[in-house]
C-alpha positions in Angstrom: -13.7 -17.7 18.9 -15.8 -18.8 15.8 -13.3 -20.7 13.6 -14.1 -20.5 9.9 -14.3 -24.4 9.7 -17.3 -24.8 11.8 -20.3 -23.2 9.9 -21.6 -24.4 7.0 -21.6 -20.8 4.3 -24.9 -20.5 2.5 -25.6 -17.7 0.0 -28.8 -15.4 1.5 -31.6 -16.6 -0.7 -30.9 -20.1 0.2 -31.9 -22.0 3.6 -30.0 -22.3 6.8 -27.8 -24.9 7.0 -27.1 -27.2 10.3 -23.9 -28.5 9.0 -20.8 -28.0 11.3 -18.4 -27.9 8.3 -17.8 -25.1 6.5 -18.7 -25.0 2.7 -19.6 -22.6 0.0 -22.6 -23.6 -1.3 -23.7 -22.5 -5.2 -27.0 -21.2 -6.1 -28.3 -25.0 -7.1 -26.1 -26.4 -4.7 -23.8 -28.3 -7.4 -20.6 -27.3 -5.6 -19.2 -27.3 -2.4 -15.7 -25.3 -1.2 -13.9 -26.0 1.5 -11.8 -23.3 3.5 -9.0 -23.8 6.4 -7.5 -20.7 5.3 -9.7 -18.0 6.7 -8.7 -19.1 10.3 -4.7 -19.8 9.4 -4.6 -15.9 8.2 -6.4 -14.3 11.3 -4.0 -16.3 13.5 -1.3 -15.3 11.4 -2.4 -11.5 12.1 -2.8 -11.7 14.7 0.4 -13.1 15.6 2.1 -10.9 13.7 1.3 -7.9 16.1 4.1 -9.6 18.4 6.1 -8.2 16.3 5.0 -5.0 15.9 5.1 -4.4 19.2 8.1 -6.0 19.7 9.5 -2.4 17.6 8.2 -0.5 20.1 10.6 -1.9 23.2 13.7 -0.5 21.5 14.4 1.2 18.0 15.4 -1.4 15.0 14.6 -0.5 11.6 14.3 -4.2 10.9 11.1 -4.1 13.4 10.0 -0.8 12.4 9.4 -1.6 8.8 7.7 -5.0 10.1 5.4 -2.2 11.8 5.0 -0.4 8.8 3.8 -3.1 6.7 1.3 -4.3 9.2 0.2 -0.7 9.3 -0.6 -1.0 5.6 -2.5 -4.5 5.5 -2.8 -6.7 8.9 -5.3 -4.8 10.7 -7.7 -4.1 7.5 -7.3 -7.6 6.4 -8.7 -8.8 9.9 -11.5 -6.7 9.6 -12.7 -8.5 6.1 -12.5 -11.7 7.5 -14.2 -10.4 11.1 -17.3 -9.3 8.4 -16.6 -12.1 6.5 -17.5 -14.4 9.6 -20.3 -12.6 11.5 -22.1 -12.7 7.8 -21.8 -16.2 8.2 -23.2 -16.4 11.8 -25.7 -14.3 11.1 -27.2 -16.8 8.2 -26.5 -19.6 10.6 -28.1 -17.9 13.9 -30.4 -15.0 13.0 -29.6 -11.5 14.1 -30.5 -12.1 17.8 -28.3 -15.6 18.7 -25.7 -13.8 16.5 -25.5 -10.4 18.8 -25.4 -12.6 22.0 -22.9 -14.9 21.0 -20.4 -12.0 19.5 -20.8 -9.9 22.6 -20.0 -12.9 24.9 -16.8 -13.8 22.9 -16.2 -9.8 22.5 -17.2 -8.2 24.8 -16.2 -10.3 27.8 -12.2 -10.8 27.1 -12.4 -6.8 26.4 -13.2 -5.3 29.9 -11.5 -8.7 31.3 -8.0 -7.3 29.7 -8.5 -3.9 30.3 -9.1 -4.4 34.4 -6.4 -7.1 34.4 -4.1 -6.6 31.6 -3.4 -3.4 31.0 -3.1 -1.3 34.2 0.0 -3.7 34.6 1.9 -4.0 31.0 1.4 -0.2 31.2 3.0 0.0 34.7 5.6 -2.3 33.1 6.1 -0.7 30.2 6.7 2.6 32.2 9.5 1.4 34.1 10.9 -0.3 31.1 11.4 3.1 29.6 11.2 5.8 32.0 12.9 5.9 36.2 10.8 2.8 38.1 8.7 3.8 40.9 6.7 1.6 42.9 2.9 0.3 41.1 1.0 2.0 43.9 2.8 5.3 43.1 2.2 4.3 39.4 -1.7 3.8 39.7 -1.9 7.3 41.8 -0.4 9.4 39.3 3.3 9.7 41.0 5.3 9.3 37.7 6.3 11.4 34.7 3.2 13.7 33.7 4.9 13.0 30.1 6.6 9.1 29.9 8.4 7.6 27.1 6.7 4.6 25.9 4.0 3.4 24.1 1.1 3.9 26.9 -2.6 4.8 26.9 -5.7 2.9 28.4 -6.5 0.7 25.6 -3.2 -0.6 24.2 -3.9 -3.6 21.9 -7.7 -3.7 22.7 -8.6 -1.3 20.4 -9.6 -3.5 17.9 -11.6 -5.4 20.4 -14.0 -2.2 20.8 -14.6 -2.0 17.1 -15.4 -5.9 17.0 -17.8 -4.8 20.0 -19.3 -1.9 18.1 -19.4 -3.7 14.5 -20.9 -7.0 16.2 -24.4 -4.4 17.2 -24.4 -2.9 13.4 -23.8 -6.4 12.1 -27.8 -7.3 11.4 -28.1 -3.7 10.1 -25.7 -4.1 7.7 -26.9 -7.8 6.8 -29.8 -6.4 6.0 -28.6 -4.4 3.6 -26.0 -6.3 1.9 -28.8 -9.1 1.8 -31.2 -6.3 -0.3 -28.0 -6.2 -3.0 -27.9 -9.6 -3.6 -31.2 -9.9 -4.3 -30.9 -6.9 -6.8 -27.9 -8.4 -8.1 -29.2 -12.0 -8.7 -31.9 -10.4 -11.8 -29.4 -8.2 -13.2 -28.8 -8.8 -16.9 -24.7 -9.0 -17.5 -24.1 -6.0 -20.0 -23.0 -7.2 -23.2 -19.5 -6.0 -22.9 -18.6 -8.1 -20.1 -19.3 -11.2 -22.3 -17.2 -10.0 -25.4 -13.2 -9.5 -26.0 -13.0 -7.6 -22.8 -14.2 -10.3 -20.4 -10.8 -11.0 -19.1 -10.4 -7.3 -17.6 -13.6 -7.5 -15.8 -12.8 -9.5 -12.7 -9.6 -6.4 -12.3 -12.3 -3.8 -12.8 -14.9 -5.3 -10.5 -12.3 -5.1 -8.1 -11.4 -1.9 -8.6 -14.8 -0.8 -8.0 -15.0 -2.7 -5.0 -12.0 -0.7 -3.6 -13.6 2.5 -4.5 -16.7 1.7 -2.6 -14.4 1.0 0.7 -12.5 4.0 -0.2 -15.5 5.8 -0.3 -16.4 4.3 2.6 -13.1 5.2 4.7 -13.5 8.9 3.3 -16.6 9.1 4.6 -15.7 8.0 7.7 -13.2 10.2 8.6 -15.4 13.2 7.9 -17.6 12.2 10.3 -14.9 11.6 12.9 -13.1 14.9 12.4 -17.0 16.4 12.5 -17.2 15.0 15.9 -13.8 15.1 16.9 -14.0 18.4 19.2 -16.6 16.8 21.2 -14.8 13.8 22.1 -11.9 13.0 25.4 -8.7 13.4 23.8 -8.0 9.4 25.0 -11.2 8.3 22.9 -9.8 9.7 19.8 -8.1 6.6 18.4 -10.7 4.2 19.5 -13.5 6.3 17.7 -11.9 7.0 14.6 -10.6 3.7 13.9 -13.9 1.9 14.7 -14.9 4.4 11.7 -12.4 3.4 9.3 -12.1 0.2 9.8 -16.5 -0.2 9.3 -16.0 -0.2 5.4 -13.7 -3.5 5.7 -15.9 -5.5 7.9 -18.8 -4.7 5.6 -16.8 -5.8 2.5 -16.2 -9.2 4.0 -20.0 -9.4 4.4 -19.9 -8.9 0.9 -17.7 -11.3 -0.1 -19.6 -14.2 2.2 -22.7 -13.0 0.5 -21.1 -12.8 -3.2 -19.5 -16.5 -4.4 -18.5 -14.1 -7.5 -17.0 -11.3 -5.5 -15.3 -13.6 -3.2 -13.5 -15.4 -6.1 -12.6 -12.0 -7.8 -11.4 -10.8 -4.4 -9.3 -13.6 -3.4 -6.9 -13.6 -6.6 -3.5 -12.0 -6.9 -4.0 -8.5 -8.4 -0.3 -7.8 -9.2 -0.6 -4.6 -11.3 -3.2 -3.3 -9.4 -0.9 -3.9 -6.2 1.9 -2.3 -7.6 0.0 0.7 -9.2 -1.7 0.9 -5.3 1.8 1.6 -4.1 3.1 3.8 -6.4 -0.1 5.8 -6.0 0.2 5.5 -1.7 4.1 6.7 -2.3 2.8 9.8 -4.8 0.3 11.1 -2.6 2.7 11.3 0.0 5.4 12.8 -1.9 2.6 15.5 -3.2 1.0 16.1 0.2 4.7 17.1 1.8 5.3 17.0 5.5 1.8 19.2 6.4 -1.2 18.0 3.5 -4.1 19.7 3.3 -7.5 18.6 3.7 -7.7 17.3 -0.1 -3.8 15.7 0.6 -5.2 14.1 3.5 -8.3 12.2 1.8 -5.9 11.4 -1.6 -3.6 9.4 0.8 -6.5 7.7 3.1 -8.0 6.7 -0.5 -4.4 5.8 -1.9 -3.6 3.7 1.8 -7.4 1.9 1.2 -6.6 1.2 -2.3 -3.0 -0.2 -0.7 -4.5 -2.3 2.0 -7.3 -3.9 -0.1 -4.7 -4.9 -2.7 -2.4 -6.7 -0.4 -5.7 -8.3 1.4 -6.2 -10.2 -1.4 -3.0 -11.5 -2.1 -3.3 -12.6 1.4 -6.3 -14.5 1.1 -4.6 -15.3 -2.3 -1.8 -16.8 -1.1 -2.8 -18.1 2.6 -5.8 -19.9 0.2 -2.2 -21.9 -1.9 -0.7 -22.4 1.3 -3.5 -23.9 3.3 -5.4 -26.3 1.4 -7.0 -28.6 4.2 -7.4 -28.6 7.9 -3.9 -29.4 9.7 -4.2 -30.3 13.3 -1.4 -27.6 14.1 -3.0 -24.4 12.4 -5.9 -25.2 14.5 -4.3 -25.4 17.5 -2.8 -22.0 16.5 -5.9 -20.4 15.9 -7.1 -21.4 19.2 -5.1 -20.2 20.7 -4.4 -16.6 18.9 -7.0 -14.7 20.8 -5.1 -15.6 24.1 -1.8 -15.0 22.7 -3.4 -11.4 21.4 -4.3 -10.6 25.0 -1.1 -11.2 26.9 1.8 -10.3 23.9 2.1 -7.1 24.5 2.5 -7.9 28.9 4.5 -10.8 27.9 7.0 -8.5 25.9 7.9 -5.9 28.6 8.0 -8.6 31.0 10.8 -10.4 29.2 12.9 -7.3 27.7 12.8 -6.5 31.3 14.5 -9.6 32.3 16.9 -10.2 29.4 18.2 -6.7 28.8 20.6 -7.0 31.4 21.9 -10.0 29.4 21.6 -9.0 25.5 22.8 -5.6 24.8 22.3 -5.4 21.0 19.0 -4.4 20.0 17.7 -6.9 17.1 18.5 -10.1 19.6 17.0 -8.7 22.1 13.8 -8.1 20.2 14.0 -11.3 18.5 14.4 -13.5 21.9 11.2 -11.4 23.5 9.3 -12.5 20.5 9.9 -15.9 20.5 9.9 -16.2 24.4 6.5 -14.4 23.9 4.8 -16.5 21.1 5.9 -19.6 23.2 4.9 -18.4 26.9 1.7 -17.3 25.4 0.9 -20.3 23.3 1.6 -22.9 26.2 -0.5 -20.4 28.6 -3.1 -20.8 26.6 -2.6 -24.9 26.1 -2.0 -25.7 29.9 -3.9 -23.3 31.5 -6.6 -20.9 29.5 -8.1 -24.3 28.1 -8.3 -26.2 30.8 -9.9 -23.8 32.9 -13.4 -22.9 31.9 -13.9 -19.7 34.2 -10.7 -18.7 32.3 -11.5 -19.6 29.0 -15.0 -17.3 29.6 -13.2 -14.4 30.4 -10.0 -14.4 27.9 -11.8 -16.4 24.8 -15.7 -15.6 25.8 -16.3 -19.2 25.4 -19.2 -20.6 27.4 -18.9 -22.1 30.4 -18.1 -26.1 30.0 -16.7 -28.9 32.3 -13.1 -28.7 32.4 -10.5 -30.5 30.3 
């Protein structure tokens, strides 16, 4: 996993640096910013997802509105930073190195998962919720032709497909995002930006910013629901969320490209935030229980508008929290990619074992996801990194002499 530390960030027009640190350079070079943060908020998301699984084990409405939130912000914030970084790999490597290295550390820990992972946290997670039967009887087809539980063939690794796809488009959309910042960089600042109402400009660039994603998103899910009727049922998740996620991993290109737009995206926008919500919860309350196909794209543009708010006051406020490297967060975001993989196995496999001891819901789901972030973390620690052949298939990290 590429942490955010170990590049040095160059703006396109400028050479590629060597540096392993990770800086922001200016256009003449006079400043220098140091980030930690980046790689503290994608482990954080990803950690996170513990608990939104966790909601799916039994019903709390504690965990459910955990599971909400993350539906409005954790996954879309990820995908800025994913852009955000493979920009940055991209000006380090070139477009070839870059594509080999991201469908190693992709592509690899994606079908490992899906051969070894899944076919047993789904078995698991069928028994959890529906009559056991043996795994054989599982893997033939025996059970329930409609189970209760959260199962299909990709569970979690969704988002490891779209990371696949994105990593191919990446030098495509390098290239373009590099053509706008060269247009940009001779662009004349209209004299209204430099008068009374400078201080509103940041809040309206933005604003336009979200628009452009929105646009994006829209656009997105036209073209899904265009192909829709050719696709397997099963692929229909996968496929539409690759498209609307795209839009947020080209942004974050933009913001590694753009010192500007990086600094205007990574402030708290507190009105904007709250008129995003009120404007997510109105299009819902207009659209009813069955919205039409103008419904539909006013909340997909009001949940964009949502997401990219509280994304910023993400970076925002990971950016106050972590201010320099700490030793721990490191460790942390070493190991999130592992603890990713096995959560959602690690969850069945202890609600399995402690339901016959805790019988009220909330402790139940809070042990699982403790027991889970600790298993996972110390699997990773005392066995996934010191195992090279391991640490290939669940990180994609090269093969190296073992620890």
């Amino acid at each position: 996993m590429t942490h955010a530390k170990s590049l040095e960030l160059v703006e396109p027009a400028l050479p590629q640096a060597e540096a392993r640190d990770v800086s922001f350079a200016d256009h003449g070079g006079k400043k220098s910013e140091r980030f930690f943060h980046l790689d503290a908020l994608r482990a954080g998301l990803m950690f996170w997802g513990i608990l939104v699984h966790a909601s799916t084990v039994e019903n709390s409405p504690v965990f459910r509105a955990i599971a909400e939130v993350s539906g409005l912000v954790r996954m879309e914030a990820f995908f800025v930073i994913s852009g955000f970084l493979a920009y940055m790999l991209l000006k380090k490597y070139g477009a070839k190195v870059t594509v080999k290295k991201r469908l190693l550390a992709i592509g690899l820990p994606f079908v490992t998962a899906l051969v070894l992972l899944n076919p047993a946290t789904n078995y698991i997670v069928y028994c959890y919720h529906n009559t056991p039967i043996p795994f054989m009887d599982y893997l033939a087809g025996k059970g329930s032709s409609h189970p209760k539980g959260p199962m299909n063939w990709h569970l979690h690794l969704w988002f490891l497909a779209a990371l696949f796809i994105y990593s191919l488009l990446a030098p495509v959309i390098g290239r373009a995002v590099d053509g706008v910042m060269r247009a940009s960089y001779d662009r004349i600042p209209r004299p209204w930006t430099l008068g009374k109402l400078a201080p509103v400009v940041p809040g309206l660039k933005f604003l336009a910013l979200c628009l452009m994603v929105c646009g994006g998103c829209v656009g997105a899910r036209v073209a899904f629901e265009s192909i829709k009727p050719l696709l397997h049922p099963e692929a229909h998740y996968v496929v539409r969320s690759i498209g609307n996620f795209l839009p947020y991993y080209a942004l974050g290109m933009v913001l590694f490209a753009s010192i500007e737009l990086r600094n205007v995206f990574s402030k708290a926008r507190w009105f904007q935030t709250l008129l995003s919500c009120v404007l997510l919860y109105l299009s819902h309350r207009a659209s009813g229980e069955n919205p039409g196909k103008l419904g539909e794209v006013a909340i997909l543009a009001a949940q964009t508008y949502t997401a990219l708010c509280l994304s910023s006051l993400l970076f925002w406020l990971a950016a106050k929290l972590v201010r320099k490297e700490n030793p721990w967060a490191r460790s942390l975001s070493d190991a999130a990619y592992t603890v990713y993989l096995f959560h959602f196995l690690s969850l069945y496999l202890f609600a399995t074992l402690l339901r016959p001891w805790i019988h009220a819901t909330i402790p139940l789901l809070v042990a699982i996801s403790i027991a889970t972030f600790a298993t996972t973390l110390c699997f990773h620690r005392f066995v996934i990194w010191r195992v090279p052949i391991l640490e290939l298939l669940f990180n994609g990290k090269p093969l190296r002499p073992s620890r």
